[in-house]
Each structure stands twice: as structure tokens, then as C-alpha cells.
N, C-alpha and C positions, 0 to 999 in steps of 0.2 A: 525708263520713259523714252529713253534716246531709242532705244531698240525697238518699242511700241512704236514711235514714231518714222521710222525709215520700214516698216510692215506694214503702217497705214499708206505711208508714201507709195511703197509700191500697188498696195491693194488699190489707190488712188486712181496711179495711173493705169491698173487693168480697167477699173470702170471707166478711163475717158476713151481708151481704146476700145470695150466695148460698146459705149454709146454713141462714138465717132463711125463704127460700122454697121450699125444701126440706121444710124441718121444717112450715110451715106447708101445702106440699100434701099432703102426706105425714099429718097431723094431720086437715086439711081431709077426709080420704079416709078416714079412719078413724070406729070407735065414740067414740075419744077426744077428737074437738075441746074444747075448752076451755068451751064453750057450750052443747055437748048432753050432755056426762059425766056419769056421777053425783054424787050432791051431793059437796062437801068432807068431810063426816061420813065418806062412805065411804072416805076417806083415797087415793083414785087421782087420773087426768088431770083435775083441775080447781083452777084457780089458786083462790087465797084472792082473797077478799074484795078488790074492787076498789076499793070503797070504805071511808071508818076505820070501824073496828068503833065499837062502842053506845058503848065508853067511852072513847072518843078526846077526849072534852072535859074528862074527869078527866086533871089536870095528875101526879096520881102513880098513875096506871094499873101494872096489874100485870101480868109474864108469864104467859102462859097455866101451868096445872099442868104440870109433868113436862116443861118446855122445855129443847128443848136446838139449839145453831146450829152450823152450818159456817160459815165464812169464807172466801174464798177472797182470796189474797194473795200478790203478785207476789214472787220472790225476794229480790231487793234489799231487801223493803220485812218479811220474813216473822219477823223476831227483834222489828220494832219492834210489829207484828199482833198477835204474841204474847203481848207487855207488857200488850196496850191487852185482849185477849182474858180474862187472868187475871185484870186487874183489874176486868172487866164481871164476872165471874163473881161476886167479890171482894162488889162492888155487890148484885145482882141475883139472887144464885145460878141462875145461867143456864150450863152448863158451854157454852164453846165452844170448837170443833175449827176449828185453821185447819190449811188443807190447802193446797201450793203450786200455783201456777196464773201463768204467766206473762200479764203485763196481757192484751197485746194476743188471748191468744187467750178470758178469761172469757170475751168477748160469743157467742162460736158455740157455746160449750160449755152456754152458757144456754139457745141455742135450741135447742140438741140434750136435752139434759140435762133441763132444767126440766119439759116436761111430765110427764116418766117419776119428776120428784121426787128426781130423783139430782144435782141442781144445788148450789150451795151459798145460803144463806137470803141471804146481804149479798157484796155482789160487790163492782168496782169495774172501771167502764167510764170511756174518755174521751169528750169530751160527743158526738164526732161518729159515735159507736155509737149512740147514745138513741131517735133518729127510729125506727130498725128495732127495737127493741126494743120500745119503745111499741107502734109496730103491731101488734107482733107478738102482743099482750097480755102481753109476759112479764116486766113491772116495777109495781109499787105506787106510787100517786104518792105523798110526802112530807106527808100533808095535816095528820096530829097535829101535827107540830112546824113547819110551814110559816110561820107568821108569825114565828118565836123563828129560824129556819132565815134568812129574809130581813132579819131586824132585825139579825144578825149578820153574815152574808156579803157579801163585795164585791159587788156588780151585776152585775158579766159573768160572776163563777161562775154566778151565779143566773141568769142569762138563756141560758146554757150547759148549764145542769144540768135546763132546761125544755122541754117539747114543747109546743108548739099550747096558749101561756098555761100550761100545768099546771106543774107544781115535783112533777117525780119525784125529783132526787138530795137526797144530803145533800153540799154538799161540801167535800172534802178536802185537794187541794191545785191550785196554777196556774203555768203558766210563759210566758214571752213571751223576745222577745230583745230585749235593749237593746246601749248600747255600752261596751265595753272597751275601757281607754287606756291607755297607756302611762306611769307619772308620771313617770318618768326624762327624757323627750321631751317631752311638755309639763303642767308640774305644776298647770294648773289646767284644770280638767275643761270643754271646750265648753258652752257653754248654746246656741247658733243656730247652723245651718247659716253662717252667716255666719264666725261664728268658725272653724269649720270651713275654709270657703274660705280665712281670713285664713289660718291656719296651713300650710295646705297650699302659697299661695303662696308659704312661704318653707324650707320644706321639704322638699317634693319633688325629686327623683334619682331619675328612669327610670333611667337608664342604670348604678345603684348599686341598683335595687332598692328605692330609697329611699320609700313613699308613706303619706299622711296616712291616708287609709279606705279599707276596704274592706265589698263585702258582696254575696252573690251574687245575681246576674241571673234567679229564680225567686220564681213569685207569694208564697211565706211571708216571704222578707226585703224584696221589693221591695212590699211591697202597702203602705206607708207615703206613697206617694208615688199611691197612688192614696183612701185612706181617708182621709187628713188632708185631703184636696182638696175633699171634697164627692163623690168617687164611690164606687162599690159594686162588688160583684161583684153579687148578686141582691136586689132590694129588699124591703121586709118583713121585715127584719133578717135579711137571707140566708136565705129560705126561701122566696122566691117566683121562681123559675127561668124566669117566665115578664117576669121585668122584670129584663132587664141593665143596667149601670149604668156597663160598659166604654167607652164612649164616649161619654157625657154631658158636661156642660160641666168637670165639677169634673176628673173622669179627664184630661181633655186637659191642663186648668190642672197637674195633675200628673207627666203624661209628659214637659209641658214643662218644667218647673222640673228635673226630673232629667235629660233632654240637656242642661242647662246646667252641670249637674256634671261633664260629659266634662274639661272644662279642667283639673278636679283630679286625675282616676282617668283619667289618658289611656292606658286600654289597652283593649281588646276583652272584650266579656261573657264569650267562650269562657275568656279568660287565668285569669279570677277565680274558682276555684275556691276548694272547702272547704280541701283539702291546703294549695296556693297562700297563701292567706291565714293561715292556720293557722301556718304552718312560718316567713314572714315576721314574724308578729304575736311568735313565741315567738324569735326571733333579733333581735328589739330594733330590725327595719326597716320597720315598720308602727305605726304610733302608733294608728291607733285601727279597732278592729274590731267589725263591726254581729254579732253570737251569743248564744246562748242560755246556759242555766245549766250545760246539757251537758259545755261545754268548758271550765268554770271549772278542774275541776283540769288540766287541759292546759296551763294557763299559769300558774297560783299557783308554781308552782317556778323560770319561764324570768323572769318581769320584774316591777317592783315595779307592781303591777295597782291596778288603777280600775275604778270601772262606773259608770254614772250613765245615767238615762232618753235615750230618743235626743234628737238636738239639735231645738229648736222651728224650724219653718217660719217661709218669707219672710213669711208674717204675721204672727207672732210665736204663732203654736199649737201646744199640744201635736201632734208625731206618733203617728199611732194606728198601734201594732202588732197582727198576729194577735199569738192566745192559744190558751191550751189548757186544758181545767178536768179534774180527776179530779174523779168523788165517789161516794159510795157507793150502793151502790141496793139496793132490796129484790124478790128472788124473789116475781113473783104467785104462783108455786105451793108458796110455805115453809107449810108446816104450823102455824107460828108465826109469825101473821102480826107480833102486838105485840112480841114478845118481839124480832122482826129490823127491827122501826120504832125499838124501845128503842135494839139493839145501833150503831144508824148515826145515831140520833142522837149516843148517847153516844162512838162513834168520829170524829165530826165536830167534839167538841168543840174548845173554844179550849185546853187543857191538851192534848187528844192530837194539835191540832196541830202544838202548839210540843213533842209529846215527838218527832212524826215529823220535825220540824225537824231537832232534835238530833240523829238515831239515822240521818238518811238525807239531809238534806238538801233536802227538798220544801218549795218553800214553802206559806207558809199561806195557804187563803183566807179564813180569820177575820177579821174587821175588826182586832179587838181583839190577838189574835195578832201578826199585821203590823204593829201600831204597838207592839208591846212595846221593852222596852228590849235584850231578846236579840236581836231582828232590829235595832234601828237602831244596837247596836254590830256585825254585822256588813254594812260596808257593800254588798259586794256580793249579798247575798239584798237588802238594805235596796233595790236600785238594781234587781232587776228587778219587787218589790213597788210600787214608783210607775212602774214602767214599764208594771205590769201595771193598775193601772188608768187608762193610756190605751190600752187594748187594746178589740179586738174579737173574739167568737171563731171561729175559723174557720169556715166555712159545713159544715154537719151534712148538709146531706141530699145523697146521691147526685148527683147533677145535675153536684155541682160537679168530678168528673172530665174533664167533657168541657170544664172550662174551664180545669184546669193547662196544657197544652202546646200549647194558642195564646193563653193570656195570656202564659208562659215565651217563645216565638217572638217575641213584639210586644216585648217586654222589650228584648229579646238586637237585632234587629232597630233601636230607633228608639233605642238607646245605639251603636251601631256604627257609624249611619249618619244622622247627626244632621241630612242634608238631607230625611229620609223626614217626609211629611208625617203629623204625630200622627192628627190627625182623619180622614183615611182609613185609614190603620192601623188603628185601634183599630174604626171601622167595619164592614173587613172580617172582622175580629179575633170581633168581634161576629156575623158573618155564618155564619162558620165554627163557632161554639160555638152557633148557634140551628139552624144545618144539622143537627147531630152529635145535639142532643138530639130533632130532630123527624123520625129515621130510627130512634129505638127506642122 
């Protein structure tokens, strides 16, 4: 399912980049571009103000006259939207309409929508939507609340929620995957790979199905073993595609340390699947499993559950997992520009993220949130919140399609087949991913 789900992701974001070049030739071709339109006065095709308005540096700035917002708000998340909705009103007297819109599809519905002013004023995209949206002109950046925005938030929100230095989001919440353990099987939680190994020595049963870890052979779980190491996928904190990172010193130092793990997981990349591990972890014969927050009720009913950050490397360093950041953003083309800067800061607050907590389960990226005493009596949010800030967030811009399915190959490949030499692997691995990008 995990694995259906980051292939829809991608396939996602190819459709908002292709509907965002669309929208933009299609714009480009028109009286309406964004640039040559009539002023904003005349209320058609022209984004608001791209920069904060005159009283952006008044700390109690006020909505414009006769404002009023749409919201746009994923199902799962549209009772708690609601809450946070009436109470901005409550606040502000600002009425707002939230309108349902499942996640993954607001970003194309922006590009489509937004110029014609039929979008909704505060959305919510995940970070690796932002690059095309940016481009595309059709987000506000963050800049009234920006320093009070960074004083509060964790660092990789922030570095997730920004384009080329700027801070367009506000954000709202994060996920990563850490590990789930079994305490029945072993009651005190690994701290090193080490312990790991130790435990596995003494508990593993192939032949009973019997194994210490699990986790799948695809760049989103496996890129631990490449980012703790010193490697990269693209340098320039994943935005420069023109500097690979795949076979660098650290990446190998990393490929290697995980052929060394065969001894514990002695089965084949293809074996280890989502189901596979899933179905073992909830039948009490897997002690500890590398997943996301996703799966948490999947297993709160089958075994007495654990989570805790992954195990620290042969050096004794945190490992770094990918991440994900939601946050809020604002329509260049809302007719209210303040009034939808007000609504996402005030929906990014530290109170509406601890109500999203409660009503949905989303972690916070608030600093202050995530150290509360509601997240650290629930351990498991508590265990992907420090896991999430040894994260990095996935790489955002395009490129990095053409580097799932032969970083996935080299994976699958030099776990299989443990005589394969790292360093020409990941070479060719490299060879293959600058081919692919330099034929489009």
C-alpha cells in the first residue's frame, strides 16, 4: 500500500506539472496572463499583490472591508477545517466557506482554477507541489508572518514549505517513518543498529517466519542508509539535479553498511514487501518494523506496540529519514489578500495544531505543539515527532522521477547479490539517471 502510495504521489505530481503547463500556455496565449491583465481593481485575471501589502508591518493589521474566504480541505481533515473556520470568523469576523477538495488533487485545481478566481483563497499542498506552483505565479509568499512563522516551526517544515530561499507556506503538519516494535518480543526499544543485529542473532527462524526487521527495498524507506552516510540524491538541498550524490563516498560508505545487514534479513528484496511485513509484524512474528504513521491503526489492535526514532548508525548518528511537510498557502489571485495571510497564519497556529492533532491525528510542526505534554503522553506521535526532526524532505522538483527506478534497481540488486561491486553500481546507477534527464 505504502508503495501504491508514493507511485500515486508521483504520478500526482506529474499531473499537476502537466496541468500547470497547460494552464500556463494556455494563459501565456491569452489577453489574461497574469502580467499583462488589468489592474486587480478591476477584480479579473490578475494575482493579488505579490508582495505584503503597505501594512504588512502592523502586527494587528486588519481584513480588508466585506472579506470573505473559501478553504479548501481534504475529507478526512474537513470537521476539524470547520472548527478552525468558525472560530476565525469568531476572531476576525471574516465568514469562511470550506469547501471539500481531496489533498492530492488542490494543486491542479489551483492551476486550473486560480486565474479565473474560482480557486479557493488558502489551500493546502504537500511541499513537493510548491516548485510548480511558485513558478507558475500562483502562491503568495509567507512574508507578514515569516520570522514569527520560522521562530516557531521545525527547520525541515521550513526548508519544505520554501522555494529558491523564500517561505511561501504556513505549516501544518509532518510525517516521516520511524520504527515499530513489538514490546511483547523485546521490551526495551533498540537504540543502534547494533542492538538490532544483537537481537536478531538470537531470534531469528526463517524457516518459522520468524524475523527481527523489516523494511522495503524502495528509495523512501531505504534512503536512510544513504543520507546518514554523507550522500545525497541531488546537491543544493535536493534542488540541484545537475549534481548527483549517488555514488559519492558517503552513498557507497552506506550501501555498504546495508549488504552487511543481509545476515539478519536473509531473504531477497522482492520477498519484503508492504503486505509481507505488515501481516507478519500484526501476527506477533516480526519484532520490529521500519513504517509511517499510516499504519499505526493497523497494528494498535494486533500487539502491544512501540515506536521509537530509527536505530543510530555504526557511528553512533542519528539516521536521517525522508519527510513530508503539509502547510498552508495562499491563492496569488484571492481577492483578499490579508484577510487569507490572517486565515493560514491563524490556522497554522500552535492551538490549531494540537486541535488537528486530536480530531485527525496529524502531527504538528509547531515546535511548541510537539513538545507539549499531549504529544509526549502519546508515545507513538511522540516517536515520529523526534524522528521527524532527523528527517530530510523529499526532493520537490521533477528531476527526481527519473531517479526512483534505478535508485529502487541498485537497491533490490546489491541486497541480493552481495558480491555486486557498490561503487560500480551506483556509478552506472548514476549513469542511467543523468542519461534519462539529458533526453528531455
Amino acid at each position: 500500500m505504502k508503495r501504491f502510495k508514493h507511485s500515486k504521489m508521483n504520478a500526482v505530481s506529474l499531473m499537476v506539472v502537466l496541468c500547470m503547463l497547460l494552464v500556463l500556455t494556455a494563459t501565456a496565449c491569452s489577453s489574461g496572463s497574469p502580467n499583462t491583465a488589468s489592474s486587480p481593481k478591476s477584480g479579473n485575471n490578475q494575482p493579488a499583490e505579490s508582495s505584503a501589502p503597505e501594512n504588512t508591518a502592523d502586527p494587528e493589521m486588519e481584513p480588508e472591508q466585506g472579506a470573505k474566504l473559501m478553504v479548501w480541505e481534504a475529507k478526512e481533515q474537513l470537521d476539524y477545517m470547520k472548527e478552525v473556520a468558525a472560530d476565525f470568523e469568531k476572531k476576525y469576523g471574516v465568514p469562511v466557506t470550506v469547501e471539500e477538495l481531496a489533498g492530492g488533487d488542490q494543486g491542479g485545481r489551483l492551476a486550473t482554477d486560480g486565474p479565473s478566481k474560482l480557486a479557493a483563497d488558502v489551500l493546502t499542498l504537500p511541499h513537493d507541489q510548491i516548485s510548480q506552483a511558485v513558478k507558475a505565479g500562483l502562491l503568495l509568499p509567507n512574508d507578514v508572518f515569516e520570522e514569527e512563522t520560522k521562530a516557531s516551526m521545525v527547520q525541515t517544515a521550513l526548508q519544505a514549505s520554501s522555494y529558491d530561499g523564500v517561505l511561501y507556506g504556513y505549516p501544518k503538519s509532518v510525517e516521516t517513518y520511524a520504527l515499530f516494535y513489538n514490546k511483547d518480543l523485546m521490551p526495551e526499544a533498540p537504540k543502534t543498529w547494533d542492538d538490532v543485529i544483537a537481537f536478531a542473532n538470537k531470534y531469528n527462524k526463517p524457516k518459522e517466519n520468524k524475523f527481527a526487521v523489516m523494511w522495503e527495498f524502495v528509495g523512501y524507506y531505504s534512503y536512510p542508509f544513504i543520507g546518514s552516510f554523507g550522500g545525497y540524491i541531488f546537491g543544493d538541498g535536493n534542488n540541484n539535479p545537475k549534481d548527483i550524490g549517488l555514488n559519492n563516498e558517503g552513498t557507497i560508505k552506506g550501501f555498504t553498511f546495508l549488504q552487511s545487514l543481509k545476515k539478519i534479513l536473509p531473504l531477497n528484496a522482492g520477498d519484503i514487501t508492504f503486505d509481507v511485513k505488515t501481516q507478519l509484524f500484526q501476527e506477533g512474528k516480526l519484532a520490529m518494523n521500519i513504517d509511517g504513521p499510516w499504519s499505526t491503526g493497523s497494528f494498535k489492535d494486533h500487539i502491544n506496540l512501540g515506536l521509537v526514532p530509527l536505530p543510530k548508525g555504526p557511528d553512533g548518528e542519528e539516521m536521517i529519514s525522508f519527510s513530508g511537510v503539509k502547510s498552508y498557502y495562499v491563492n496569488s489571485y484571492t481577492a483578499y489578500p490579508v484577510a487569507a495571510r490572517l486565515f493560514a497564519h491563524f490556522a497554522s497556529s500552535k492551538e490549531n495544531q494540537l486541535k488537528n492533532y486530536k480530531m485527525t491525528g496529524a502531527i504538528p510542526a509547531n515546535i511548541e505543539a510537539g513538545e507539549s505534554q499531549e504529544i509526549k503522553n502519546d508515545p507513538i506521535t511522540l516517536g515520529f515527532f523526534e524522528q521527524f526532526q532527523h528527517s530530510v524532505p523529499m526532493p520537490a522538483i521533477s528531476e527526481v522521477n527519473a531517479v526512483w527506478e534505478p535508485l529502487k534497481a541498485a537497491f533490490v540488486s546489491l541486497w541480493n547479490d552481495p558480491s555486486l561491486d557498490v561503487k560500480q553500481t551506483m556509478d552506472q546507477t548514476v549513469k542511467t539517471i543523468q542519461s534519462d534527464l539529458e533526453s528531455k
